[in-house]
PATIMI-58632 format. One record per residue (C-alpha): residue in three letters; x, y, z. Coordinates in steps of 0.02 Angstrom, whole numbers, padded with zeros to 5 digits, always signed. Each point is the difference from the previous one (the first is absolute). Layout:
BEGIN
ALAXYZ;...
***
This chain:
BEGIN
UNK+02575-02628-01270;UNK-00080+00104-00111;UNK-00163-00038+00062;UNK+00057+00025+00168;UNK+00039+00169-00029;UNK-00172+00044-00098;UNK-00101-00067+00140;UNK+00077+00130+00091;UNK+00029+00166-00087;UNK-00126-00053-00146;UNK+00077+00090-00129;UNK-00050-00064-00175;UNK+00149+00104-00097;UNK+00120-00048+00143;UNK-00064-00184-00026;UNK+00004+00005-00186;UNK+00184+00070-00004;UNK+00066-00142+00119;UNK-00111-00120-00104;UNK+00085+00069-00160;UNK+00188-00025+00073;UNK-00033-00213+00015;UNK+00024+00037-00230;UNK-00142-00134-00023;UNK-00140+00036-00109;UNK-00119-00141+00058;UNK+00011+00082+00207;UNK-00181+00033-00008;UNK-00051-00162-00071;UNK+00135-00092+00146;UNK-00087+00127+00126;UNK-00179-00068-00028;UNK+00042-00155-00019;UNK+00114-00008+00164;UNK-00142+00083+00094;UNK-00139-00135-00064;UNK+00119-00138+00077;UNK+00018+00080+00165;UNK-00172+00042+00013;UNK-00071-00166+00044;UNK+00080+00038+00161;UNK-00032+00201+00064;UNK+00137+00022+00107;UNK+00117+00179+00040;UNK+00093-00058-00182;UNK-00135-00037-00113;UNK-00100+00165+00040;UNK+00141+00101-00057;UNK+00023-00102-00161;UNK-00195+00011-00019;UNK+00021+00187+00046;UNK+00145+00043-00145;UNK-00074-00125-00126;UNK-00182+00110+00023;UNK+00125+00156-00039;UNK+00067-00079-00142;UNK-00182-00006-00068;UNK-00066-00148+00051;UNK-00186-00033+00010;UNK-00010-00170+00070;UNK-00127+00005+00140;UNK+00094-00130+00103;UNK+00143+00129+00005;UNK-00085+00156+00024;UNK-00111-00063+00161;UNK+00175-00047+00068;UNK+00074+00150-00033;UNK-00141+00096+00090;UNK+00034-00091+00139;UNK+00173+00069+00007;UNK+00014+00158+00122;UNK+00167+00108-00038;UNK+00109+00006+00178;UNK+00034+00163+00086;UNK+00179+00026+00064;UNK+00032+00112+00147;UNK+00172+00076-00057;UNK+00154-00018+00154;UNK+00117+00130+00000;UNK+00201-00050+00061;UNK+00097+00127+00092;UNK+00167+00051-00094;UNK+00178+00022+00085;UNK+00043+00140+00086;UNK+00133+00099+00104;UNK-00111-00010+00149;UNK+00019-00095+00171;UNK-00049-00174-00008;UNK-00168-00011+00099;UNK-00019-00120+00139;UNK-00080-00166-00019;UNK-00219+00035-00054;UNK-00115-00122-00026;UNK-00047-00029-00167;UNK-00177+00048-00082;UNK-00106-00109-00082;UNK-00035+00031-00181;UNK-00149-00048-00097;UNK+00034-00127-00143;UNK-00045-00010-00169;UNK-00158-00114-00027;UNK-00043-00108-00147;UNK+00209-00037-00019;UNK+00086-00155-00030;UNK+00165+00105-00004;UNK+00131-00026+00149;UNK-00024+00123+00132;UNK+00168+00016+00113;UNK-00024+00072+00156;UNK+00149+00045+00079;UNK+00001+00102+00184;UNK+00173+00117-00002;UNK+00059+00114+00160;UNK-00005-00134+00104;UNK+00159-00054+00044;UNK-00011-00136+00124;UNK-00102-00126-00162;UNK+00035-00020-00165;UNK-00160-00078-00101;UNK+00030-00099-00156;UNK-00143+00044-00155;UNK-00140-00113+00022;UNK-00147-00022-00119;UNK-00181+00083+00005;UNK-00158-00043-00082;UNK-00143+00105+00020;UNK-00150-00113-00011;UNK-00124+00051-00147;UNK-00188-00008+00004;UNK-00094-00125-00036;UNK+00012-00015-00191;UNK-00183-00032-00104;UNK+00006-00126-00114;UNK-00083+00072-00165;UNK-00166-00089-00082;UNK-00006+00029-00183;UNK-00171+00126-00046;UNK-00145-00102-00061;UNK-00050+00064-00178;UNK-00142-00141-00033;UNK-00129-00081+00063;UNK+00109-00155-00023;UNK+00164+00047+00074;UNK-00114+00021+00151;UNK+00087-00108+00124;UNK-00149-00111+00099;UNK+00040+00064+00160;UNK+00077+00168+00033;UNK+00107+00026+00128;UNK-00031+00158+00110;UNK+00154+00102+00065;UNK+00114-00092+00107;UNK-00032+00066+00194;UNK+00183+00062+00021;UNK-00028+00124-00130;UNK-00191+00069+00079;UNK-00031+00153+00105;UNK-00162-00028+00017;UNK-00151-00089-00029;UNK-00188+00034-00019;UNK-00127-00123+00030;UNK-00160+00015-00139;UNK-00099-00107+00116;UNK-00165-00068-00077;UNK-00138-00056+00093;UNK-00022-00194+00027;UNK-00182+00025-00065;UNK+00094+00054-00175;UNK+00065-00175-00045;UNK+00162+00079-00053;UNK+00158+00012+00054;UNK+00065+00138+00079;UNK+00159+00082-00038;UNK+00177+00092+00040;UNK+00066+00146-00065;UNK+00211-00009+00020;UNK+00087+00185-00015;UNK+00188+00022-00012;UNK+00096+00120+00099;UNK-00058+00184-00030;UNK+00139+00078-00096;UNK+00110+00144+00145;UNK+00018+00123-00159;UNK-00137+00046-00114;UNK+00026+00010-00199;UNK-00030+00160-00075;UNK-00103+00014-00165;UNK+00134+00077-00121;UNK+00113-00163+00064;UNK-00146-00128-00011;UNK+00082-00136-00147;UNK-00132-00044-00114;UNK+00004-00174+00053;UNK+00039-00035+00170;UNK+00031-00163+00075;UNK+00034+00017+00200;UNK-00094+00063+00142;UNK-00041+00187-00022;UNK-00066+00143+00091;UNK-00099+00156-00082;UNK+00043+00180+00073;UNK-00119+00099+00087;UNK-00087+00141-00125;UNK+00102-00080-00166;UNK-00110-00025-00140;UNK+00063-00145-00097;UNK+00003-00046-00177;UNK-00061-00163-00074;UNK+00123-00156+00052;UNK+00016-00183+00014;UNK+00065-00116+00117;UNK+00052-00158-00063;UNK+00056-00146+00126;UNK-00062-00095+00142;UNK-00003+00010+00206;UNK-00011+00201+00006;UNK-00097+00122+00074;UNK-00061+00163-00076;UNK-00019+00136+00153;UNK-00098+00154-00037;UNK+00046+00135+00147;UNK-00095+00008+00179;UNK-00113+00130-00044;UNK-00038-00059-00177;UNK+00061+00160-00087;UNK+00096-00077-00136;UNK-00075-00007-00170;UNK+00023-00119-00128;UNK-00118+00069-00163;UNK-00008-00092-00163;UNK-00028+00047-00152;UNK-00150-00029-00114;UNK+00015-00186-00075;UNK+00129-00033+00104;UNK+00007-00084+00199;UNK+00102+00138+00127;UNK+00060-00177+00056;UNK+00027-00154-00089;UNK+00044-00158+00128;UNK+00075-00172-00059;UNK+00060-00133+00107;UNK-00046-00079+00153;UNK-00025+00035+00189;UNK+00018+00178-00040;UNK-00116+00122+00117;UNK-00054+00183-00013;UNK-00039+00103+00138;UNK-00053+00168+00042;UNK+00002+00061-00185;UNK-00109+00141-00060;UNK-00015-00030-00189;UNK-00089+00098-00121;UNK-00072-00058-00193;UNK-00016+00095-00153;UNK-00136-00047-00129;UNK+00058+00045-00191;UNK-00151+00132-00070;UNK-00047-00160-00155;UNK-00036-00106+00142;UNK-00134+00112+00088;UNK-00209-00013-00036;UNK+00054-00178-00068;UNK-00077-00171+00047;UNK+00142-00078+00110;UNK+00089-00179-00048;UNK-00026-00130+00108;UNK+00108-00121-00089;UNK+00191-00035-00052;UNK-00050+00068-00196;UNK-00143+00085-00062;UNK-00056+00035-00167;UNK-00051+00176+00044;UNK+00147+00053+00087;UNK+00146-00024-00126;UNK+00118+00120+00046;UNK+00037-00061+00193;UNK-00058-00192-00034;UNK-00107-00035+00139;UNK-00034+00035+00172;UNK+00187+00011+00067;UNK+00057+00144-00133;UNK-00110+00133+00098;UNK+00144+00033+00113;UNK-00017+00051+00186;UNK+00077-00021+00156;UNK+00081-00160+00046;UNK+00021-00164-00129;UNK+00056-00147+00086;UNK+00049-00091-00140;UNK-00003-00187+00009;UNK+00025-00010+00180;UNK+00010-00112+00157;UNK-00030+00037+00163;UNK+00002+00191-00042;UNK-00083+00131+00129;UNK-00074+00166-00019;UNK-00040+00067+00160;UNK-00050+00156+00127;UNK+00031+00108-00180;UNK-00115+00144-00072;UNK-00040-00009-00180;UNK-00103+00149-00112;UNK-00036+00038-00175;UNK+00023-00092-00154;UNK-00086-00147-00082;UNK+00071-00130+00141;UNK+00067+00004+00177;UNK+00077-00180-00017;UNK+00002-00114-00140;UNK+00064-00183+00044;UNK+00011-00099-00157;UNK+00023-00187+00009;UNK+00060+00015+00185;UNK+00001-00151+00139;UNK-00026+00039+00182;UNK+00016+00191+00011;UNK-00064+00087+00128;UNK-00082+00175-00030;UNK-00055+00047+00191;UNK-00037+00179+00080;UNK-00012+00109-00131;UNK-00090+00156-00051;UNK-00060+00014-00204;UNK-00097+00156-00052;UNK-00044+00105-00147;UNK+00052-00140-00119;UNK-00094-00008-00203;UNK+00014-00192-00004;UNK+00048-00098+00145;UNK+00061+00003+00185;UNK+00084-00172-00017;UNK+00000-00111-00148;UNK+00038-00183+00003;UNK+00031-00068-00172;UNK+00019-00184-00001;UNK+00071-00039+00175;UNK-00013-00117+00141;UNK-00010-00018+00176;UNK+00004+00171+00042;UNK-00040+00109+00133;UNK-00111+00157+00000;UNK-00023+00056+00158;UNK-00057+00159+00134;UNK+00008+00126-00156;UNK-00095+00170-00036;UNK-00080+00026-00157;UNK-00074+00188-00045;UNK-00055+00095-00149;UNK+00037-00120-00135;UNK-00065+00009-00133;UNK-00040+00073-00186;UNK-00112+00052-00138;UNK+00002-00061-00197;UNK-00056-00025-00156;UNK-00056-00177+00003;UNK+00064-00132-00135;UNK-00170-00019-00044;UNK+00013+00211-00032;UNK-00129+00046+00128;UNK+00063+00121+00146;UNK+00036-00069+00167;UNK-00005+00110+00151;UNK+00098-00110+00121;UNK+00071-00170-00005;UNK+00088-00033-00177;UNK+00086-00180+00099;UNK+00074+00128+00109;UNK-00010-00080+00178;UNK+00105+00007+00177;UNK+00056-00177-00012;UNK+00012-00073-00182;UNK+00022-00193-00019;UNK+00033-00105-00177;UNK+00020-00192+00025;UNK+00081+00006+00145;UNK-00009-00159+00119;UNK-00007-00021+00194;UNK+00004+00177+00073;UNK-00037+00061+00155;UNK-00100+00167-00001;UNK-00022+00054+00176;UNK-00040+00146+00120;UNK+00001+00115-00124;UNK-00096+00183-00027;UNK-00073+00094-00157;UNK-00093+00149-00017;UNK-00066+00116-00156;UNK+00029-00130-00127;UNK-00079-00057-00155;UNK+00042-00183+00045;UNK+00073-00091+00178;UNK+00072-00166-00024;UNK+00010-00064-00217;UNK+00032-00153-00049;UNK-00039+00010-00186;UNK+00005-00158-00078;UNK-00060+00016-00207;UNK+00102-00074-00129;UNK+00071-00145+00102;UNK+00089+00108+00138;UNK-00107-00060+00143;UNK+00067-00023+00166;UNK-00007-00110+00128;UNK-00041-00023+00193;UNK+00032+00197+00046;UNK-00049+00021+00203;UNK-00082+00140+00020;UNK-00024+00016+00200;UNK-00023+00156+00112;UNK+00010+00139-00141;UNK-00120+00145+00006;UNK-00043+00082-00142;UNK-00126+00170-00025;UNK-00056+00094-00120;UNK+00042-00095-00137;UNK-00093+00057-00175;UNK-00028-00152-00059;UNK+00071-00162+00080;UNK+00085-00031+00175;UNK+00055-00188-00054;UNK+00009-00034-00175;UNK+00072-00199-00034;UNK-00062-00055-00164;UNK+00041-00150-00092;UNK+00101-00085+00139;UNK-00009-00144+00127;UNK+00027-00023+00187;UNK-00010+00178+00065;UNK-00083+00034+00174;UNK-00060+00158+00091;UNK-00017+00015+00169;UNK+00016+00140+00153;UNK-00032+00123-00142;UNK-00106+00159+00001;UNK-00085+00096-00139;UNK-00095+00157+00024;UNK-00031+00190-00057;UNK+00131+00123+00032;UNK-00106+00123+00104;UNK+00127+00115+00051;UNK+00021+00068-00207;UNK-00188-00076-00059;UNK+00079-00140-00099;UNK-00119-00147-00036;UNK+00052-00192+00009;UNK-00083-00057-00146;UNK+00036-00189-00008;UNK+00076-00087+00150;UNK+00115-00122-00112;UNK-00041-00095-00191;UNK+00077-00179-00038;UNK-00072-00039-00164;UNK+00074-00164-00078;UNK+00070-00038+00184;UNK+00003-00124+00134;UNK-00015+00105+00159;UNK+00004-00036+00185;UNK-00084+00086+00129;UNK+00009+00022+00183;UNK-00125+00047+00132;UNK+00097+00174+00053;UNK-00008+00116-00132;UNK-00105+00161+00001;UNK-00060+00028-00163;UNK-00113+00188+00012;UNK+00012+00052-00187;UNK-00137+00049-00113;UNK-00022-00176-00051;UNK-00002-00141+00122;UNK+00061-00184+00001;UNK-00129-00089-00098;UNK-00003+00145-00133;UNK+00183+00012-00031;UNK+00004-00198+00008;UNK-00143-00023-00115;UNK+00063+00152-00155;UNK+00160-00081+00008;UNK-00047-00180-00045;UNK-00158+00088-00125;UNK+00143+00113-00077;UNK+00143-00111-00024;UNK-00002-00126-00135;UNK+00085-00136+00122;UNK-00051-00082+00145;UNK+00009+00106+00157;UNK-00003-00077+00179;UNK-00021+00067+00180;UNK+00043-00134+00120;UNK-00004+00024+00170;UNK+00199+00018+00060;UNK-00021-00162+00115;UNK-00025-00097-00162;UNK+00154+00056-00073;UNK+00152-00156-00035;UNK+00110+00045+00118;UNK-00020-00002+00202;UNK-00093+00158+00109;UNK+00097+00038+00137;UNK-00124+00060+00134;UNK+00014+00177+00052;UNK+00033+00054+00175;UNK-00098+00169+00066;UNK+00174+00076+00019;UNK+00039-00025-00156;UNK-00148+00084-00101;UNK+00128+00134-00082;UNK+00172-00026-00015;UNK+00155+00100+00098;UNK-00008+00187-00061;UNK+00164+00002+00010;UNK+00158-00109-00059;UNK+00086-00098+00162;UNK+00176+00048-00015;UNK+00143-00125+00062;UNK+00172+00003+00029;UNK+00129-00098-00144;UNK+00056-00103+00163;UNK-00069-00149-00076;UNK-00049-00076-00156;
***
């Protein structure tokens, strides 16, 4: 009962008093525990258990997903005529009156000033939504389920098809967004942590938050006015869990003054960087932490060290999106898998330094628009960077290489020093790619890609009009690199070439979208 009642007023005091009448000192423990029982079945009783327990300071993940699922019923109050003096009025017919939802409680409806019938009480359920059954949030590589299972159709708005190009050999993709919240949140009532689908309010500029849960959508506002900014060594959004999408943000990073005119960290620790660890302390925009099946797209990102940082991610999707005036890195993809990097601008990226080596560096410092460390399997496609100090990195020193990135249909100019850099890795392959000079601001292309200490595979389509040509940037990455380096023509590469139809020489510029009619 008690629950009952907090699921609808939620009043904590209230709660705690009618909690504090029962005279039993273990009724949080009993709480808890009674809501773990029910919770291997999330029906109308165990969200409200999970709901109070969560109140009662409960942090068990199990119980807080459920209790996010849990959506407080509005009552539409009835009001009943009082007796009077007056003439009785003849006979009316009675007016419909709209009924709680999201109640188990009897609802008698009984028709009066008809005298001719007399109507006994009869039962009424309102039928509830459908009810999401929560997934507990994936903390490490090894909870990582094998399969993860997208959100359930009855619970999708919409969907957007990432559709890849046969020629690709790689699966294309679907984006699934939940309902787009009626009522936005303002920023003085944004929670810290939020764990449901929310919507930002037009011109609000938001502070640092979290959302914590799975099957939600983040919705920035139609004209992308909302700000979320961050704050130096920190993320303006931190994301853990799974199937969780953002959309239409505009996010700005702040980069802490000791971590300017420094050589960046590629890596999860560095010796030279104690005070933030490694690569992920720089703060910046968005962190998806750890997860699966995450999306970042048709969102704006400026300033800071890093537009998006995915650390040990699975499947994510970061598609449509601007980066610009970044010090480090547009994306960064530390030690992830199977991901998707697709039809994204890149611009003005870059940063200068103090080398470790203590000679000054005018650009470049392992600043770059898309930043890679031993990541496996990811699609890098369709993408666009300009006034950079590097394109496309996969750095691979001191046993972070990575392994069979696809670099198709990207265009890259300007770049200071390398379009593609891939070193110390195995399997990648370029094709449909072009490298040339910026002429519009006078920015040379100096080398079209380097894959020193790699197995590379090349394809017959790319365009590569940089300052050094094919055979050069081949033959000073296999005379620089103190491991063997290979260029192998793409046809020669394990797996199959799917042969590439005229029509299909550059992808769909823009997503297909489809109704949620079917799965």
């Amino acid at each position: 009962m008690v629950a009952e009642a907090y699921a609808i007023d939620r009043d904590v005091p209230l709660a705690q008093q009618r909690l504090a009448r029962l005279n039993d000192p273990q009724t949080t423990q009993r709480i808890i525990a009674l809501a773990q029982e029910y919770a291997t079945q999330p029906d109308y009783i165990a969200q409200r258990l999970a709901l109070l327990a969560v109140a009662a300071g409960s942090q068990d993940k199990t119980l807080v997903a459920l209790a996010a699922t849990l959506v407080a019923p509005t009552f539409t109050p009835t009001f009943t005529p009082t007796a009077t003096d007056t003439p009785t009025p003849p006979p009316t017919v009675p007016t419909k009156t709209r009924r709680p939802t999201n109640t188990l409680a009897p609802n008698y409806v009984v028709i009066t000033n008809t005298p001719t019938e007399t109507l006994t009480p009869t039962l009424t359920r309102t039928p509830r939504p459908p009810t999401l059954t929560p997934t507990p949030i994936i903390e490490t590589e090894n909870e990582r389920p094998a399969v993860i299972v997208p959100i359930p159709i009855k619970f999708v708005a919409q969907k957007i098809s990432l559709d890849v190009p046969p020629y690709v050999n790689f699966p294309s993709a679907e984006i699934r967004l939940t309902a787009r919240p009626k009522v936005c949140t303002p920023a003085t009532q944004m929670p810290q942590v939020i764990s449901r689908t929310t919507l930002l309010c037009p011109n609000e500029i938001y502070a640092p938050f979290a959302i914590e849960g799975n099957n939600l959508t983040l919705y920035g506002d139609a004209n992308k006015t909302a700000l979320i900014r961050g704050a130096p060594r920190q993320y303006a959004l931190t994301v853990n869990g799974s199937n969780v999408v953002i959309d239409g943000v505009r996010v700005e990073g702040k980069t802490h003054d000791n971590d300017l005119n420094q050589w960046l960290c590629l890596y999860p620790r560095c010796p030279y960087t104690p005070e933030i660890g490694g690569a992920q302390g720089y703060g910046g925009g968005i962190l998806l932490k750890n997860t699966s099946n995450a999306a970042v797209l048709n969102s704006d990102f400026f300033g800071g060290t890093a537009g998006v940082y995915v650390y040990r991610g699975f499947s994510n999707k970061i598609f449509d999106n601007t980066f610009s005036d970044h010090n480090g890195w547009g994306i960064m993809l530390m030690q992830t898998r199977d991901d998707y990097i697709v039809g994204n601008q890149f611009a003005r990226i870059n940063r200068s330094c103090n080398g470790l080596d203590n000679v000054y560096h005018s650009n470049g410092c392992e600043s770059s628009a898309l930043a890679m460390t031993h990541v496996n399997n990811v699609l890098v496609h369709d993408n666009t960077c300009r006034r950079v100090s590097n394109c496309y990195y996969a750095n691979g020193d001191g046993g972070y290489g990575s392994s069979y990135i696809k670099f198709y249909n990207n265009y890259c100019a300007g770049a200071k020093n390398n379009c593609f850099e891939a070193t110390y890795g195995l399997g990648h392959e370029f094709d449909y790619n072009k490298a040339e000079a910026d002429n519009e601001y006078g920015d040379q292309c100096d080398y079209p890609f380097w894959i020193g200490g790699s197995t590379a595979y090349f394809g017959p389509n790319n365009q590569w009009n940089c300052l050094h040509d094919y055979d050069t940037a081949v033959n000073n990455s296999r005379d620089k690199s103190d491991r063997p380096t290979e260029a192998r023509a793409l046809s020669e590469r394990p797996t199959p070439t799917p042969t590439p139809f005229s029509n299909l020489a550059r992808p769909q510029a823009q997503p297909t979208l489809q109704s949620a009619a079917a799965p």
